[in-house]
Backbone bond lengths (Angstrom), bond angles and torsions (degrees), N, CA, C in turn:
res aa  C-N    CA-C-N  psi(-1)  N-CA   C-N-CA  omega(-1)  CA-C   N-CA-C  phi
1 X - - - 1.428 - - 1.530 108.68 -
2 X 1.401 121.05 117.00 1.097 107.82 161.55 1.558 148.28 -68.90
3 X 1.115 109.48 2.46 1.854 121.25 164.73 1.487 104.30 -70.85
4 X 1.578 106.63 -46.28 1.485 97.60 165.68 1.837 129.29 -48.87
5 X 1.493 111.48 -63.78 1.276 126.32 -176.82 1.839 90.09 -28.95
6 X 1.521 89.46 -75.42 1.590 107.47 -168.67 1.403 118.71 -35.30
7 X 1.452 112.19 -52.21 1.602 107.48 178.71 1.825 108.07 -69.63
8 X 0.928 118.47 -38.04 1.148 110.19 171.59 1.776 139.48 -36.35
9 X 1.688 96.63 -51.59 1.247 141.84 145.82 1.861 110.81 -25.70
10 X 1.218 90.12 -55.26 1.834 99.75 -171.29 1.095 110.23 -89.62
11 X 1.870 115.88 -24.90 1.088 97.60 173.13 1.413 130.79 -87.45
12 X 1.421 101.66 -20.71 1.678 114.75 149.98 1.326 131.67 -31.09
13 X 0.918 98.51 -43.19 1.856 123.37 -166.65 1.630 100.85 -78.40
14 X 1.267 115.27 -66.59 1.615 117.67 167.31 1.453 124.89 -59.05
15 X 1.306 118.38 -28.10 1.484 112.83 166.23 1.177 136.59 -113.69
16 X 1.814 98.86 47.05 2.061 119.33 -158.57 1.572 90.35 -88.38
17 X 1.230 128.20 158.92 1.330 109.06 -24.02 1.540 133.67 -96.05
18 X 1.422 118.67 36.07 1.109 135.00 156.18 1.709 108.88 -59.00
19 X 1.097 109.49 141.29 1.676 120.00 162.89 0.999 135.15 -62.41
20 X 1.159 141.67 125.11 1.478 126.61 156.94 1.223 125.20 -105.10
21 X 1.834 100.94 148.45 1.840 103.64 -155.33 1.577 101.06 -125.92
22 X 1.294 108.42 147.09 1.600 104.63 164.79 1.551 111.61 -83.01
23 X 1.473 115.74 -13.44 1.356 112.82 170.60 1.443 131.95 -142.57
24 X 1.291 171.81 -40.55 1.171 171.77 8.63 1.577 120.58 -100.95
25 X 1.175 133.54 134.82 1.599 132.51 153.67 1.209 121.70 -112.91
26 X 1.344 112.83 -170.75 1.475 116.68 169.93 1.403 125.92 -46.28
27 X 1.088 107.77 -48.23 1.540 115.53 -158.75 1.856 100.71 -99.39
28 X 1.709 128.59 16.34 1.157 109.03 -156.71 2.308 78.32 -88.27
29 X 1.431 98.10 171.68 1.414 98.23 -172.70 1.307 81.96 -93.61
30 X 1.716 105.28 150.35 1.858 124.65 159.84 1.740 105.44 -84.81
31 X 1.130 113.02 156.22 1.695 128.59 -9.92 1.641 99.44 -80.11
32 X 1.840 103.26 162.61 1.475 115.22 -149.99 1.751 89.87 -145.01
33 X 1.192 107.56 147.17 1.588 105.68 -178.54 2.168 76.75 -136.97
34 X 1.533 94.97 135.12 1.608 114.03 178.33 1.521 89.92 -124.90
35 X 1.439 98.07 153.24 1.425 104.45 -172.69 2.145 97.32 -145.80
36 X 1.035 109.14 132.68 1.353 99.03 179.51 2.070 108.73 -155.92
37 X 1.402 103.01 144.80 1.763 106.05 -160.73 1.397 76.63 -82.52
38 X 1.417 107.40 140.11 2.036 116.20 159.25 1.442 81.52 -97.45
39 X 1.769 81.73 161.98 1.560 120.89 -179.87 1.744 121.04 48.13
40 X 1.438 103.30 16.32 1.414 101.68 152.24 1.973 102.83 72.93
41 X 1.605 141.67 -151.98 1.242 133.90 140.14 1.328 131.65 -46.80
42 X 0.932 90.13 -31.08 1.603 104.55 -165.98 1.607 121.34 -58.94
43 X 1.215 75.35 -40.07 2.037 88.75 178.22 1.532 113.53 -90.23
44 X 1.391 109.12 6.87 1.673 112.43 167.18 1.419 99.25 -79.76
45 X 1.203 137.60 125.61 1.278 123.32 159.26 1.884 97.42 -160.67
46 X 1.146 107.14 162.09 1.567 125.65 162.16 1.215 117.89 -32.76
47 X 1.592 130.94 135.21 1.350 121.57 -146.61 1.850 107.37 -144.31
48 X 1.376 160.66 22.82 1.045 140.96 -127.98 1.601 94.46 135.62
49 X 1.564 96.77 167.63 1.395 130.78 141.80 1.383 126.87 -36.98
50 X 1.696 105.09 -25.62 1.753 115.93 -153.84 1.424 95.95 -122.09
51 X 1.588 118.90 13.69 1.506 107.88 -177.52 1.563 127.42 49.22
52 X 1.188 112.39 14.93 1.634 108.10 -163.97 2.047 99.11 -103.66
53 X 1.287 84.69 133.62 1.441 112.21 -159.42 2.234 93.52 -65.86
54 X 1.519 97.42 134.55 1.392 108.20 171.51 1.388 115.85 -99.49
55 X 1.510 117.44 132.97 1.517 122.71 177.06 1.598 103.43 -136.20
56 X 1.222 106.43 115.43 1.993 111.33 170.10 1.644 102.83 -86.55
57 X 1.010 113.92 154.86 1.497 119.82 135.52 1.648 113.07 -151.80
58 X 1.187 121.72 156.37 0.801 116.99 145.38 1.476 149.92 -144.81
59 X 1.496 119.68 166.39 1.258 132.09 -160.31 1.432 92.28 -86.80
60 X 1.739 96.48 161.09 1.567 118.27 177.17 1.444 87.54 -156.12
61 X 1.546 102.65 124.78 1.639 123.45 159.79 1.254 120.21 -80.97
62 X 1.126 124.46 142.13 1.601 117.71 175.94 1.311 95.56 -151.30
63 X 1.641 103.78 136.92 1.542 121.81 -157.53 1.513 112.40 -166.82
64 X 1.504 109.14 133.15 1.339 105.03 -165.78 1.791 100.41 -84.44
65 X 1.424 146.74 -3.75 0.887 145.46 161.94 1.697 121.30 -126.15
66 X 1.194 117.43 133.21 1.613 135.90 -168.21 2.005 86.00 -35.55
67 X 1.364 109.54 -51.04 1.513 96.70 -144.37 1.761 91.92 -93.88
68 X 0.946 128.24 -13.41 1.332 108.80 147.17 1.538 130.18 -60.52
69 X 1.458 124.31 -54.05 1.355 121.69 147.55 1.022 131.81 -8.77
70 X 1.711 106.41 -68.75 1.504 116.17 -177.28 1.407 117.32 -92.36
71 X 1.220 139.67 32.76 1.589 156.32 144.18 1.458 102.42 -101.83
72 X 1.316 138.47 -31.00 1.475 104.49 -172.17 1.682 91.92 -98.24
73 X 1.721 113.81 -12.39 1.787 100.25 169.98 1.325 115.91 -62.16
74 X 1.199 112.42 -33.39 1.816 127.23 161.06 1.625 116.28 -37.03
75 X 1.019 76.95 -83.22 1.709 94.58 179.56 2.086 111.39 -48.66
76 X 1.057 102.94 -27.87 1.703 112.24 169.48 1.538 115.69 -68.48
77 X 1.530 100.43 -60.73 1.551 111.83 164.07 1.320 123.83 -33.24
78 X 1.597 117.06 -55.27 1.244 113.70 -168.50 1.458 123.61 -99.65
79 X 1.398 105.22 3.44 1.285 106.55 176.76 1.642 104.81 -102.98
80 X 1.671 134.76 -4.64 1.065 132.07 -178.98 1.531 110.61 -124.03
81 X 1.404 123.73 -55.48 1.610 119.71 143.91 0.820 119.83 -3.07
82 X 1.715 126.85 108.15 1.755 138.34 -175.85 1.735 99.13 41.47
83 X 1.068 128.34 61.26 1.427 117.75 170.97 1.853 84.82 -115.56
84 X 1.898 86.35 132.01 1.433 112.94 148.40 1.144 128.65 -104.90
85 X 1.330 129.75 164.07 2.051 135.17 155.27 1.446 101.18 105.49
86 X 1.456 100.59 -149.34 1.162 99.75 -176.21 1.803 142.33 -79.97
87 X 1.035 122.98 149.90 1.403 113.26 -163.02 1.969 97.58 -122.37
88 X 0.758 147.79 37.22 1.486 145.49 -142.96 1.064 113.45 112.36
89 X 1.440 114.25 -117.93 1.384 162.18 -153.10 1.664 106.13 -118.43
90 X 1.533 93.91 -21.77 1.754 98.44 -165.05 1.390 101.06 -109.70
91 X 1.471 109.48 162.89 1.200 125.24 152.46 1.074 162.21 -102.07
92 X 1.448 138.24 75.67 1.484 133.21 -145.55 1.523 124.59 -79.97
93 X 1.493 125.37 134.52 1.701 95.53 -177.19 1.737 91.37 -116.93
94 X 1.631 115.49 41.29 1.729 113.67 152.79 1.754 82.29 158.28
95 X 1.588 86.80 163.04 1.321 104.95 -172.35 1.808 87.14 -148.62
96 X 1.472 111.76 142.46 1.546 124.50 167.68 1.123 93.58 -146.78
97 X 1.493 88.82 140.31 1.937 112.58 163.40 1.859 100.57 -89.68
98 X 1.132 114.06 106.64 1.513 119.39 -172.83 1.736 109.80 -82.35
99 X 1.004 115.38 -65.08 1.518 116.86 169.10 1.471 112.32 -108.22
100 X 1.714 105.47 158.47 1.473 115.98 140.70 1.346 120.37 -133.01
101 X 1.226 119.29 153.55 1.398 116.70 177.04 1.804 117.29 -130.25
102 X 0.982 125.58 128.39 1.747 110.92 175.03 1.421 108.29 -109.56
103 X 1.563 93.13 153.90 1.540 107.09 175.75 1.676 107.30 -147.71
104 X 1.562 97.27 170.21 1.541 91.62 -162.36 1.458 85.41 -128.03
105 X 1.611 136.62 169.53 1.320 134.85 165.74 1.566 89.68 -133.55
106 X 1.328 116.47 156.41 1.365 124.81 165.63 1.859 107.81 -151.44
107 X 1.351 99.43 63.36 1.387 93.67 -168.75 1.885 104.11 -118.97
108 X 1.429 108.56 49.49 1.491 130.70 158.52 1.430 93.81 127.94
109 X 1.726 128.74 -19.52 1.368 140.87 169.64 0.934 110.99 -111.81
110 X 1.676 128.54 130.41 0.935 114.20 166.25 1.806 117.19 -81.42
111 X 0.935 128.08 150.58 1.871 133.08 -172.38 1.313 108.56 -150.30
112 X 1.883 104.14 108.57 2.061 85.48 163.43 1.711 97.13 -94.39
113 X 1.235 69.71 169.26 1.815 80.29 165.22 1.836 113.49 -154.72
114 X 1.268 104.17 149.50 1.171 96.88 -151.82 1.816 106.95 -124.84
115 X 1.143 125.52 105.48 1.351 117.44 -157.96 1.715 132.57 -89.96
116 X 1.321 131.31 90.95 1.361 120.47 -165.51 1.196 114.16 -101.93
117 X 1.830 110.44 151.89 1.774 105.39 -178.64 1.184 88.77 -114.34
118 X 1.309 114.10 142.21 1.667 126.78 178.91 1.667 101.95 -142.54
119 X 1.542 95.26 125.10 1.478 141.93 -170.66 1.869 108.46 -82.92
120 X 0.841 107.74 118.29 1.661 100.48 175.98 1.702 108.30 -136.68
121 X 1.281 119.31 114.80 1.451 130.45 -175.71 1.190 102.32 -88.25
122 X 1.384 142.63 133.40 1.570 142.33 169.89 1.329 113.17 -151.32
């Protein structure tokens, strides 16, 4: 799908030079920005009065210190938060960051990670 490619793309771009991954492992280096579509096709569908098609995904930060975490959740926010126009190839007519959530791991590493759902109307 290309809304995918594309958001991916942007989200790259806003959280350089950190990476962005469609998935994470052991060995990927911190800090790590994961990006993944919920609900598969299925949950793309027609949305409103305005017919304009809904797509979630969401991001998960992972960062070996809080304030790294919370600068590239920054940097996510403001580059997708009320964002209109173009995104690639694609076209968005609004973008919201709907939730966040934080979490901490301390299981011989410490890791926060920081979880956002982002909304894209097109």
């Amino acid at each position: 799908m290309q809304l995918t490619k594309d958001f991916a793309s942007k989200l790259a771009t806003a959280t350089s030079p950190t990476r962005a991954y469609p998935a994470i492992s052991k060995s990927t280096d911190l800090p790590a920005v994961v990006y993944a579509g919920r609900g598969g096709i299925r949950e793309v569908f027609y949305s409103g009065s305005f017919g304009l098609r809904e797509t979630r995904f969401q991001v998960d930060v992972y960062a070996k210190t809080y304030t790294e975490a919370s600068t590239l959740k920054d940097s996510i926010i403001a580059a997708f938060h009320g964002f209109s126009g173009a995104m690639g190839s694609s076209v968005v007519s609004r973008s919201t960051v709907d939730n966040t959530l934080e979490n901490f791991t301390d299981d011989g590493e410490k890791i926060y990670r920081i979880i956002l759902d982002i909304t894209l109307l097109d």
